[in-house]
C-alpha positions as CSV (number, residue, x, y, z in Angstrom):
1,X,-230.5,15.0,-173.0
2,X,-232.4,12.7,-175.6
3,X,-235.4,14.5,-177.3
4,X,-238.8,12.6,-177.5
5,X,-239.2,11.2,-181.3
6,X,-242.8,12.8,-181.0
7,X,-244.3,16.2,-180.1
8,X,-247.3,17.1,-178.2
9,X,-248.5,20.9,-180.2
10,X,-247.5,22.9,-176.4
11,X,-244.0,21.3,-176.8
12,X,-244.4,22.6,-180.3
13,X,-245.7,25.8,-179.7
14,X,-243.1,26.4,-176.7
15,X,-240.0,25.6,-178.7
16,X,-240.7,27.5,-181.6
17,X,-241.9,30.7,-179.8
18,X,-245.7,30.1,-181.2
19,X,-248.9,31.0,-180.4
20,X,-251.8,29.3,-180.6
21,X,-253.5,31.1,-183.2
22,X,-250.4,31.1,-185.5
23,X,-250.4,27.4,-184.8
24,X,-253.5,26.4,-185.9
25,X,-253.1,29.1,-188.9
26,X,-250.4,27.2,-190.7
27,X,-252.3,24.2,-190.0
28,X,-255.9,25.6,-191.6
29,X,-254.0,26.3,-194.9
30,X,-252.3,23.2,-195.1
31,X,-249.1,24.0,-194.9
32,X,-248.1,21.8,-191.6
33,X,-246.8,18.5,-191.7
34,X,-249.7,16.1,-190.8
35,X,-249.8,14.8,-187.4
36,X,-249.5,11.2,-186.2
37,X,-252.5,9.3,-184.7
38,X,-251.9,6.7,-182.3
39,X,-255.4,5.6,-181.9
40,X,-258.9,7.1,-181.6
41,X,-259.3,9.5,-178.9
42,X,-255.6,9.7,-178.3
43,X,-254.4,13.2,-178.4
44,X,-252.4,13.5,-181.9
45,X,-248.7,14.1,-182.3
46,X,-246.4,15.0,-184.4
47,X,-243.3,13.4,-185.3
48,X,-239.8,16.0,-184.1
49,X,-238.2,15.4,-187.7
50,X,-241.2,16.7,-189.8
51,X,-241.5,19.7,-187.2
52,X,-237.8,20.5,-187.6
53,X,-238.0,20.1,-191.4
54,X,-240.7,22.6,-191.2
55,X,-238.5,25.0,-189.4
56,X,-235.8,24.7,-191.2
57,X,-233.8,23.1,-188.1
């Protein structure tokens, strides 16, 4: 099956075994890859290769 380039944050939060809280955690102190935004209003996403960096994957 072909994963999507891009990650919505429940895709994010279900892979890894995350919650919420702990998500937006390692976001607060900067330590999460920056998200992409596709326009204004448009829920932000982040790109699968920077995610799995971040994990070590």
């Amino acid at each position: 099956m072909e994963q999507k380039k891009l990650m919505r944050v429940t895709d994010i939060l279900r892979e890894y075994h995350l919650s919420k809280s702990t998500f937006y955690k390692i976001i607060r102190n900067g330590e999460f890859p920056e998200p992409v935004s596709l326009g204004k209003g448009i829920q932000k996403l982040y790109r699968r290769s920077d995610v799995e960096a971040f994990f070590g994957c």
